[in-house]
Structures are given as structure tokens and as C-alpha cells.
MARSE-669364 format. One record per residue: residue in three letters; x, y, z of N, C-alpha, C, O in turn; residue number from 1. Coordinates in steps of 0.02 Angstrom, whole numbers, plus 50000, padded with zeros to 5 digits. Layout:
BEGIN
+-----+-------+-------+-------+-------+-------+-------+-------+-------+-------+-------+-------+-------+-----+
:  aa :  n_c1 :  n_c2 :  n_c3 : ca_c1 : ca_c2 : ca_c3 :  c_c1 :  c_c2 :  c_c3 :  o_c1 :  o_c2 :  o_c3 :   i :
+-----+-------+-------+-------+-------+-------+-------+-------+-------+-------+-------+-------+-------+-----+
: ALA :     X :     Y :     Z :     X :     Y :     Z :     X :     Y :     Z :     X :     Y :     Z : NUM :
...
+-----+-------+-------+-------+-------+-------+-------+-------+-------+-------+-------+-------+-------+-----+
***
This chain:
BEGIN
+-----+-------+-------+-------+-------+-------+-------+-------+-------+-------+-------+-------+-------+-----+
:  aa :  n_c1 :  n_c2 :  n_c3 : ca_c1 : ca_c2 : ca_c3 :  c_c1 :  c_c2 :  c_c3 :  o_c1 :  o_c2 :  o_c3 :   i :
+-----+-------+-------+-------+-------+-------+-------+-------+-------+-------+-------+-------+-------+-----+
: UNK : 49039 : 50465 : 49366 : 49021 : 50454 : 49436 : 49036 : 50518 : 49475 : 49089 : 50546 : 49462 :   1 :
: UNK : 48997 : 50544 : 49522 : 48982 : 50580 : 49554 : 49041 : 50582 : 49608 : 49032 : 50533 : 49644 :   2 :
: UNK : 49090 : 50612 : 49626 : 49127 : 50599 : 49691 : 49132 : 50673 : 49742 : 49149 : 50730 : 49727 :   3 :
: UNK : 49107 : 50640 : 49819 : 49083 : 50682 : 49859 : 49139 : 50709 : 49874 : 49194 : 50683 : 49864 :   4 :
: UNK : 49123 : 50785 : 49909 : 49160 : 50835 : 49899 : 49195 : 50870 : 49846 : 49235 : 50846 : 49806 :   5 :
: UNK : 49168 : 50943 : 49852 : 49189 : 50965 : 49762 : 49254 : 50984 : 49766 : 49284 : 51005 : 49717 :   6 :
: UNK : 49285 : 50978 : 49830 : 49369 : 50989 : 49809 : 49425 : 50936 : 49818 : 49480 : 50936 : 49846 :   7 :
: UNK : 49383 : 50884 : 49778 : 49419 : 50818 : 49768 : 49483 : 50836 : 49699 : 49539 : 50812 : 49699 :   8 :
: UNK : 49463 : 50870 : 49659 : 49525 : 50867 : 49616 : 49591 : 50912 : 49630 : 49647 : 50902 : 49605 :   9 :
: UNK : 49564 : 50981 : 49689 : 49608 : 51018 : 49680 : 49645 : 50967 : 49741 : 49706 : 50959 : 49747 :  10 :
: UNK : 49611 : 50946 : 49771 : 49660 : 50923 : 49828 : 49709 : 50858 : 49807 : 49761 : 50839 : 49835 :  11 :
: UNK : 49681 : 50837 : 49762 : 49720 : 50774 : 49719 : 49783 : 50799 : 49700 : 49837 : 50772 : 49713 :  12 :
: UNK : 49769 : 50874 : 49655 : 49814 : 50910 : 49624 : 49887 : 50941 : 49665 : 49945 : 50934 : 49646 :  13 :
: UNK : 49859 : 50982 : 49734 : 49890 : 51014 : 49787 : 49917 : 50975 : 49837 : 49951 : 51000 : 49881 :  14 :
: UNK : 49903 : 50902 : 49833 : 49924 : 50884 : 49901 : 49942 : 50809 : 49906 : 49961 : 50788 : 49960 :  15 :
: UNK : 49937 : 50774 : 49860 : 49942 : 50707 : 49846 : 49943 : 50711 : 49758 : 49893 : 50728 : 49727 :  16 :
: UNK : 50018 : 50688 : 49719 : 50007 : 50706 : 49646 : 50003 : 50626 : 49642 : 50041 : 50586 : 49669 :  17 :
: UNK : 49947 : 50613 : 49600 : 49924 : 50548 : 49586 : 49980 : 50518 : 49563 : 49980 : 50458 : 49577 :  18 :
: UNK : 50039 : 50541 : 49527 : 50093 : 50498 : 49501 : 50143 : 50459 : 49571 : 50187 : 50416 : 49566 :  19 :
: UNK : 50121 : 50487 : 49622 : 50140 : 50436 : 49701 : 50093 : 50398 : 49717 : 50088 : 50393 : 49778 :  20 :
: UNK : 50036 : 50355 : 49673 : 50002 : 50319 : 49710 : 50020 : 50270 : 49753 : 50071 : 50241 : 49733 :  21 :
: UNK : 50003 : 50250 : 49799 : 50007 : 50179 : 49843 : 50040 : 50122 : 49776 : 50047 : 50140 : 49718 :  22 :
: UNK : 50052 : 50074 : 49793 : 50065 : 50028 : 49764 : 50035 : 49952 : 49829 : 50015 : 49895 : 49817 :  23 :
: UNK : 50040 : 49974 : 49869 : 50019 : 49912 : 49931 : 49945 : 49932 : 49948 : 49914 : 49983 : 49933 :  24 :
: UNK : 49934 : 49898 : 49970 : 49846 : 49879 : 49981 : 49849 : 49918 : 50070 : 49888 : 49910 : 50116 :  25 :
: UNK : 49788 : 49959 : 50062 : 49779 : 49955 : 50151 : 49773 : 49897 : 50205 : 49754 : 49841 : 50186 :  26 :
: UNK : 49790 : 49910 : 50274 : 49755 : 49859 : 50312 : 49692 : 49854 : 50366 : 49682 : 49893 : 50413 :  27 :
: UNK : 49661 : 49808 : 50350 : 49610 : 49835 : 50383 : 49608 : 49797 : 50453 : 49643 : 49746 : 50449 :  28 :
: UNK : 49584 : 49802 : 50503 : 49540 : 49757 : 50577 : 49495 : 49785 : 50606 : 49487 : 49846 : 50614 :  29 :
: UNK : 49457 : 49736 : 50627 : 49404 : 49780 : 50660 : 49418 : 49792 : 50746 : 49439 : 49744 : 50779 :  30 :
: UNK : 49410 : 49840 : 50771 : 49420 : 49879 : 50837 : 49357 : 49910 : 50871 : 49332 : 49962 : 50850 :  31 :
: UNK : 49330 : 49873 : 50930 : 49269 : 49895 : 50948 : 49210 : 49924 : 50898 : 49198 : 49983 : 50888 :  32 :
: UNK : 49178 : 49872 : 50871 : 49143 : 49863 : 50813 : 49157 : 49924 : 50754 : 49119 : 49927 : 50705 :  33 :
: UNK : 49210 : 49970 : 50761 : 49215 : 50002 : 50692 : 49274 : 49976 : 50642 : 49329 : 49974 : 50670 :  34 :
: UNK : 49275 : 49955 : 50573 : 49329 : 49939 : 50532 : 49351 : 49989 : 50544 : 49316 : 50038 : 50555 :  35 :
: UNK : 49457 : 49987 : 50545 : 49505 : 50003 : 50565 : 49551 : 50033 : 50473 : 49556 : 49983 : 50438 :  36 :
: UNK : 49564 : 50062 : 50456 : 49616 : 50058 : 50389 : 49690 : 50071 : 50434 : 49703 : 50105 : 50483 :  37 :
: UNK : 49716 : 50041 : 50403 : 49801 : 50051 : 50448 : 49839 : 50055 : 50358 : 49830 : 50014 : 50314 :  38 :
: UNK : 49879 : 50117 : 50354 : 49941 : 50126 : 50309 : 49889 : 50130 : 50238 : 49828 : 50130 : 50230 :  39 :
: UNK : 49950 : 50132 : 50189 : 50019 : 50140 : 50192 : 50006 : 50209 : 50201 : 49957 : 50246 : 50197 :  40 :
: UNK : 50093 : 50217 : 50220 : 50114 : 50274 : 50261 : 50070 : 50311 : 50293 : 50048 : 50364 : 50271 :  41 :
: UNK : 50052 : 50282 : 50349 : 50041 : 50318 : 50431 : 49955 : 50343 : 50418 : 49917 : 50373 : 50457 :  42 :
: UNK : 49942 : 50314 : 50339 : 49848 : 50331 : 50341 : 49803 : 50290 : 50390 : 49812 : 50231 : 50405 :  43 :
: UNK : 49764 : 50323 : 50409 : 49730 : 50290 : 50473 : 49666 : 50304 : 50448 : 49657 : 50342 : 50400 :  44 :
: UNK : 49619 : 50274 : 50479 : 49532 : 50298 : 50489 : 49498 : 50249 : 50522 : 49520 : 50192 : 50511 :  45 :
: UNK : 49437 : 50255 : 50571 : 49417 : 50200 : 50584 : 49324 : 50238 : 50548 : 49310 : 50298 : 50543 :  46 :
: UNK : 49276 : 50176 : 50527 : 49225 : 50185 : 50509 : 49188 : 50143 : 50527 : 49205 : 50089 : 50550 :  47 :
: UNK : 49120 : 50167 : 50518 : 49087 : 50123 : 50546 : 49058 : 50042 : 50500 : 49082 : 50043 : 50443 :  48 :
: UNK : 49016 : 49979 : 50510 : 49015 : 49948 : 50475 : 48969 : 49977 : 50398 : 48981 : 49959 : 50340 :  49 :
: UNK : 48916 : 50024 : 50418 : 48908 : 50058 : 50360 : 48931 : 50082 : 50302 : 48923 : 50074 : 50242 :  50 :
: UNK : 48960 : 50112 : 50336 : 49026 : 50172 : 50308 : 49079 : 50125 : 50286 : 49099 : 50143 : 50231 :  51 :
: UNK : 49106 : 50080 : 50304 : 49151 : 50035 : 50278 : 49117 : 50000 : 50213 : 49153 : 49998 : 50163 :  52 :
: UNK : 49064 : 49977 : 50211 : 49026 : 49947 : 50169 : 49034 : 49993 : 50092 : 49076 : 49981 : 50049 :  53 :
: UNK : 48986 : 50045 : 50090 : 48979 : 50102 : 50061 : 49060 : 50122 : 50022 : 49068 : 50127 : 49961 :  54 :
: UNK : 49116 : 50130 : 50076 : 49169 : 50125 : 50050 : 49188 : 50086 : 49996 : 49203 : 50110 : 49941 :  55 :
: UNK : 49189 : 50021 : 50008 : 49208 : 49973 : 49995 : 49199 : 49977 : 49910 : 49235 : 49987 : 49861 :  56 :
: UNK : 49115 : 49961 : 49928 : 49076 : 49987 : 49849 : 49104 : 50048 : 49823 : 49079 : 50038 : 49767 :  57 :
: UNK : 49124 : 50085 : 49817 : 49137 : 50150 : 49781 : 49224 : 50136 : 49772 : 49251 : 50161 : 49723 :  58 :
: UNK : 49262 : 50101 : 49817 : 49322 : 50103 : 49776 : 49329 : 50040 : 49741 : 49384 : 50026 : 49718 :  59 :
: UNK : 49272 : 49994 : 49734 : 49265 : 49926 : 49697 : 49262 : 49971 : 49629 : 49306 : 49959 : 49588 :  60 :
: UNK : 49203 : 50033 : 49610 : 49178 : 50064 : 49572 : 49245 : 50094 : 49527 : 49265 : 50079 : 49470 :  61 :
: UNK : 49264 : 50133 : 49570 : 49344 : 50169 : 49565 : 49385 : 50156 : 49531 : 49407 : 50179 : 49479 :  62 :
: UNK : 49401 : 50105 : 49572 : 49464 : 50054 : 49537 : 49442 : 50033 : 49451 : 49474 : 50048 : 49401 :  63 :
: UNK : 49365 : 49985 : 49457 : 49364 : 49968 : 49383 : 49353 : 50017 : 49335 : 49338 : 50000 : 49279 :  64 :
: UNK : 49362 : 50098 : 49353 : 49343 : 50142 : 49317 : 49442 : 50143 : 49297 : 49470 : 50126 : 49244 :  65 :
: UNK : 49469 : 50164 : 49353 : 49532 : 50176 : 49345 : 49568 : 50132 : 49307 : 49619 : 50158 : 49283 :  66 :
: UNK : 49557 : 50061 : 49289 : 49570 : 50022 : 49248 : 49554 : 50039 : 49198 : 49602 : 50039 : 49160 :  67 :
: UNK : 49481 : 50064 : 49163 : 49473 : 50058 : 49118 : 49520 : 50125 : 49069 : 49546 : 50132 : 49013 :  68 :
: UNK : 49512 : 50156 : 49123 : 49533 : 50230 : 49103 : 49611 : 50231 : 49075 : 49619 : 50254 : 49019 :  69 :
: UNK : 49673 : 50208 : 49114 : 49721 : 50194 : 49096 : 49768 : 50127 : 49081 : 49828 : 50116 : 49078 :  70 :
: UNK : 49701 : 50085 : 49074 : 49741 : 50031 : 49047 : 49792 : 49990 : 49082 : 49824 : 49946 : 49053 :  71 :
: UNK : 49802 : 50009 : 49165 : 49852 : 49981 : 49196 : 49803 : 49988 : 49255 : 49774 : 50038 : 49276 :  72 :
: UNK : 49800 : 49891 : 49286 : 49794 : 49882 : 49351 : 49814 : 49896 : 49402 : 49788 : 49882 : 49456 :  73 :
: UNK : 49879 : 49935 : 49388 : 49912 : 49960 : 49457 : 49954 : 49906 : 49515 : 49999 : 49921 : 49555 :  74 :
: UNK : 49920 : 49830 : 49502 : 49974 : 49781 : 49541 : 50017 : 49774 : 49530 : 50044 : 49735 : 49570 :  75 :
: UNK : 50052 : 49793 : 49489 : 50137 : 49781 : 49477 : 50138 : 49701 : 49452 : 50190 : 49669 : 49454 :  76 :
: UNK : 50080 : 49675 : 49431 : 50095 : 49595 : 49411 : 50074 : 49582 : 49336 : 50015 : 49589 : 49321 :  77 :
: UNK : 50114 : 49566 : 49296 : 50095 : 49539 : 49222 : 50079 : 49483 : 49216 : 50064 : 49460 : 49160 :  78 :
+-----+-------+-------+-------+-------+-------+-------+-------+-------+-------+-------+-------+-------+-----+
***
């Protein structure tokens, strides 16, 4: 899968080391018709219902890739 922007790995690498992933789920609300992301730690964005959509789909994509890839769901639940 294709992922936009070509300096998605170095910035993965330089600035967020994947071995700190999240463990908690974002939160979302909606705020004058754009979805809202609130946390964890202090991540913010608001998008539009498009753009939220589109999101949505690609870390639905993500995730079942990231599963497949290492074998761990990441919920902390057996």
C-alpha cells in the first residue's frame, strides 16, 4: 500500500520510534461540522467529514496490515 508523503518512514524513524506506540484509542467529536481527534498525548486534528471518512478507511487498511505483519493486535487483550 501506497502511503502519502514520501517522508513517512524517516519521520517514523526521527521522531516517533514505533516501539512507543499508543496503546489507547483516539477520541473523537464532532465540532462545527468537522470530526475532532483529541489525544493520546495532546494529538489534536480536526477534519473534515470527507477526510475523516478516507481516514478512517486507510487506518481500517493499516491496522489489518499491521496485524498481519506482526502477529500482535496491539490491544493488550488475550
Amino acid at each position: 500500500m501506497a502511503v502519502p508523503g514520501a517522508d513517512w518512514r524517516q519521520k517514523t524513524e526521527q521522531g516517533f520510534p514505533v516501539s512507543d506506540a499508543f496503546r489507547e484509542a483516539m477520541t473523537l467529536v464532532v465540532a462545527d461540522g468537522a470530526v475532532v481527534i483529541l489525544g493520546p498525548d495532546g494529538m489534536s486534528a480536526a477534519l473534515t467529514p470527507d477526510a475523516a471518512e478516507e481516514s478512517a478507511r486507510r487506518l481500517m487498511v493499516a491496522a489489518d496490515e499491521a496485524r498481519r505483519c506482526c502477529d500482535s493486535s496491539g490491544s493488550g487483550e488475550d
